[in-house]
C-alpha positions as a Markdown table, in Angstrom:
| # | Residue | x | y | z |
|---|---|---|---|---|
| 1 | Unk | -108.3 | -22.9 | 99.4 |
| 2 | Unk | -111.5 | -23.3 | 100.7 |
| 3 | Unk | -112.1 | -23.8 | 104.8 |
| 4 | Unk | -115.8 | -24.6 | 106.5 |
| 5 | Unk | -117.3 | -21.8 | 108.8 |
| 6 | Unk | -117.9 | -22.1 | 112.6 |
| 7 | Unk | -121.1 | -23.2 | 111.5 |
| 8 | Unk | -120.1 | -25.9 | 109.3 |
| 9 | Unk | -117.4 | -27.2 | 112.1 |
| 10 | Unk | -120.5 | -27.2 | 114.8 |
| 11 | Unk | -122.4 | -29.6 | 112.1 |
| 12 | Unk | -119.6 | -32.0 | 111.5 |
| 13 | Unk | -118.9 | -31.7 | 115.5 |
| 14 | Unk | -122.3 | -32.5 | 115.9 |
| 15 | Unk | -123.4 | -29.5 | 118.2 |
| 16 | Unk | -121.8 | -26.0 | 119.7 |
| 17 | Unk | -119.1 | -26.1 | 122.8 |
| 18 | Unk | -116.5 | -23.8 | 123.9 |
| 19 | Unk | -113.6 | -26.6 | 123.1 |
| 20 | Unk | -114.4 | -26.8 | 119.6 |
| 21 | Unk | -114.6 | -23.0 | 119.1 |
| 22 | Unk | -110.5 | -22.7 | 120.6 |
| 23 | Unk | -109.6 | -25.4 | 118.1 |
| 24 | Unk | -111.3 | -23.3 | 115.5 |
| 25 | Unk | -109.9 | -20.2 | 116.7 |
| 26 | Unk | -106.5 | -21.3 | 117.0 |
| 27 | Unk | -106.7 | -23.0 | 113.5 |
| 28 | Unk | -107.8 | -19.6 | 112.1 |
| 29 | Unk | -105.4 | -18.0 | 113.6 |
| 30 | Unk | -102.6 | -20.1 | 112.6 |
| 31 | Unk | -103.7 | -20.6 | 108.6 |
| 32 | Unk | -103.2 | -16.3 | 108.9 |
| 33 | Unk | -100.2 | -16.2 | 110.5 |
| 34 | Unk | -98.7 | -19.5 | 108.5 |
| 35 | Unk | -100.2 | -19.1 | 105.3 |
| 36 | Unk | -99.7 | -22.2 | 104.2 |
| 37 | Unk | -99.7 | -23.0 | 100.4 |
| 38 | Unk | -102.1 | -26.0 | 100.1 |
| 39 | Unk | -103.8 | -28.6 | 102.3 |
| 40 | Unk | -100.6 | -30.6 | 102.9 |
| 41 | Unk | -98.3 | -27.3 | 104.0 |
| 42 | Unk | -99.4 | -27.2 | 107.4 |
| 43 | Unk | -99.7 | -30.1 | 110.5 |
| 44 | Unk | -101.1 | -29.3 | 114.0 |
| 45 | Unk | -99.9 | -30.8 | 117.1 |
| 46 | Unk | -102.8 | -30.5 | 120.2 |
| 47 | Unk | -101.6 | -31.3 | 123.4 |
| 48 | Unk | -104.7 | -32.2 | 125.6 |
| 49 | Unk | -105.8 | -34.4 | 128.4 |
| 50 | Unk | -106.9 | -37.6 | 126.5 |
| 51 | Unk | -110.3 | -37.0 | 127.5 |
| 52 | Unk | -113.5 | -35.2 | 126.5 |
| 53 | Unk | -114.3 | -31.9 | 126.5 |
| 54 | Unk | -110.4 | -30.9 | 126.0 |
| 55 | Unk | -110.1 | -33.4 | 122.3 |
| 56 | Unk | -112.9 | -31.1 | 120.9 |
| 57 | Unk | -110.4 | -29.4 | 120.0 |
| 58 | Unk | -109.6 | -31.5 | 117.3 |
| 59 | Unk | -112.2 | -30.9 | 115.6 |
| 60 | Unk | -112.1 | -27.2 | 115.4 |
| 61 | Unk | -108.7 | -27.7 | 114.4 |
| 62 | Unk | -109.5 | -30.0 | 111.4 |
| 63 | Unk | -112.1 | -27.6 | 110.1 |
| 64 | Unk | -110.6 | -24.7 | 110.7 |
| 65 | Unk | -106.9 | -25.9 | 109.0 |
| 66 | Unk | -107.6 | -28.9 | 106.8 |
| 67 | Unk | -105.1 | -30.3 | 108.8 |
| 68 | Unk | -107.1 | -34.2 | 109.1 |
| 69 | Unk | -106.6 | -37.6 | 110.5 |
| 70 | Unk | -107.3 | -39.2 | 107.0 |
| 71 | Unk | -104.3 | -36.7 | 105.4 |
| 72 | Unk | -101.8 | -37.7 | 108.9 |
| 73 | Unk | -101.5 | -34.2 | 109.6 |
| 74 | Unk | -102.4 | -34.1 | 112.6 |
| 75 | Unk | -102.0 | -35.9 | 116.4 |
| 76 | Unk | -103.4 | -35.3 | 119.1 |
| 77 | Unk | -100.8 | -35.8 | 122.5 |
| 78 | Unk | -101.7 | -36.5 | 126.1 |
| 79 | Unk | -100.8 | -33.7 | 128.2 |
| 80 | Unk | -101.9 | -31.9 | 130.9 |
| 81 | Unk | -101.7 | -28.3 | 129.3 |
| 82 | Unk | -104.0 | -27.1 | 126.7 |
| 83 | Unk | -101.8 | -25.9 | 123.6 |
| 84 | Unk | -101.6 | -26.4 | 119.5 |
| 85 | Unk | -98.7 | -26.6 | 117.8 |
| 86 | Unk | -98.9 | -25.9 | 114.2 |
| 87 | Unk | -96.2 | -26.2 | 111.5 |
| 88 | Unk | -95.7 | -24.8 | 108.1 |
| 89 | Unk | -93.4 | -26.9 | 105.9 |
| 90 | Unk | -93.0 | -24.3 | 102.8 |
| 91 | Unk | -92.2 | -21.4 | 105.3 |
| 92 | Unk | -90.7 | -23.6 | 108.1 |
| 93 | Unk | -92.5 | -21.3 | 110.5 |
| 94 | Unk | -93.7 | -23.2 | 114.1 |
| 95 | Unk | -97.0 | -21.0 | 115.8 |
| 96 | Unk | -97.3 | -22.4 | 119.4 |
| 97 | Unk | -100.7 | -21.0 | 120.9 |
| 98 | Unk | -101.5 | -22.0 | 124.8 |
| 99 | Unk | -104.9 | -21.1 | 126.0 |
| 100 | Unk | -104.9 | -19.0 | 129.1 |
| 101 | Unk | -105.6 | -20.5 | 132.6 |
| 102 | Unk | -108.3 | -18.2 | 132.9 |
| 103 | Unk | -110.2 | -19.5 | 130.2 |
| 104 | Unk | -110.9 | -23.0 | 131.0 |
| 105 | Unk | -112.4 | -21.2 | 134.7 |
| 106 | Unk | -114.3 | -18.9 | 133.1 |
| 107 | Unk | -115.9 | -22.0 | 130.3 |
| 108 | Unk | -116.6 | -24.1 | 134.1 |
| 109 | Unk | -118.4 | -20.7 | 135.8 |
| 110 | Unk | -120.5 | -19.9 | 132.7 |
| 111 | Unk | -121.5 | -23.8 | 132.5 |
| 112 | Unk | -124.0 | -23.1 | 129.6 |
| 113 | Unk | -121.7 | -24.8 | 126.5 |
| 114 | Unk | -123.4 | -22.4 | 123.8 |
| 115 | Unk | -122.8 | -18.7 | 126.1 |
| 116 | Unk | -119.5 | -20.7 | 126.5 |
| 117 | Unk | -118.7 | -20.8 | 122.8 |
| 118 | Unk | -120.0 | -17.2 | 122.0 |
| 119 | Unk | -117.5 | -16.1 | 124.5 |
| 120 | Unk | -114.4 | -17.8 | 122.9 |
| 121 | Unk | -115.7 | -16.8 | 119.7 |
| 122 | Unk | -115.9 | -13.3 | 120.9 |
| 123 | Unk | -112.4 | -12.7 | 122.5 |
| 124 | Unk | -109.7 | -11.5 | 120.6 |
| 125 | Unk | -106.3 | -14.2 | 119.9 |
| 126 | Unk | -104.5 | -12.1 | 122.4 |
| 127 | Unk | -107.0 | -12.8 | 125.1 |
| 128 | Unk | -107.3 | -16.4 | 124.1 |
| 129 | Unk | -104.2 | -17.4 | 123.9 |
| 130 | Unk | -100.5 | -16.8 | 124.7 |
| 131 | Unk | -98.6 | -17.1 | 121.3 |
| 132 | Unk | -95.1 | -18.0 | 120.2 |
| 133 | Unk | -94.0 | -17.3 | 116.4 |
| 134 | Unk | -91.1 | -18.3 | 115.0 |
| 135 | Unk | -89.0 | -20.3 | 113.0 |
| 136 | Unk | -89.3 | -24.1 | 113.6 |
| 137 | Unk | -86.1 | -25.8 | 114.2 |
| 138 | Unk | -84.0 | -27.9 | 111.1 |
């Protein structure tokens, strides 16, 4: 399977933030953790405030998974944390990946939305995110 770069996702985004780059982080993460078989095998859960900049993660999601609105695999759920759920059918393995409090403060104090991005691009999934692996429930 194929996937579209960072690059790719900031053109179908239609420019650079530091929400789209933790969708397509945690999507990145979670097709290597998951490996999931094909384009169907995996659907992503993103619990976010209804409300811009947080539902740019969705699309870092999307281009980072193939998990789409036109294929139903994924949905997006009002909620006051920031966290993606994603779920591998063939494996029947559930990643759970909550960005950290700090991060949101530190996209606010940098303010510039491109030094923002390069920052979440640059940290590692352990300073990103707090993760929970295992398997989903039947």
């Amino acid at each position: 399977m194929s996937y579209l770069t960072f690059e790719d996702a900031v053109r179908f985004h239609g420019h650079i933030g530091p929400y789209l780059a933790i969708g397509y982080r945690a999507g990145t993460l979670a097709r290597n953790v998951l490996k999931p078989r094909d384009i169907y095998d995996m659907y992503a859960e993103i619990h976010v405030p209804l409300k811009r900049p947080y539902t740019c993660i969705a699309d870092g999601v999307q281009c980072s998974t193939s998990c789409t609105l036109g294929k139903l695999n994924i949905k997006l759920i009002d909620s006051n944390e920031l966290s993606i759920s994603f779920f591998c059918k063939s494996s029947n393995r559930k990643l759970v990946l909550r960005v950290k409090e700090f991060i949101i403060d530190e996209i606010s104090r940098i303010g510039n939305l491109e030094k923002a991005a390069k920052y979440i691009m640059s940290l590692s999934p352990d300073e990103l995110f707090d993760i929970a692996n295992y398997l989903a429930s039947t």
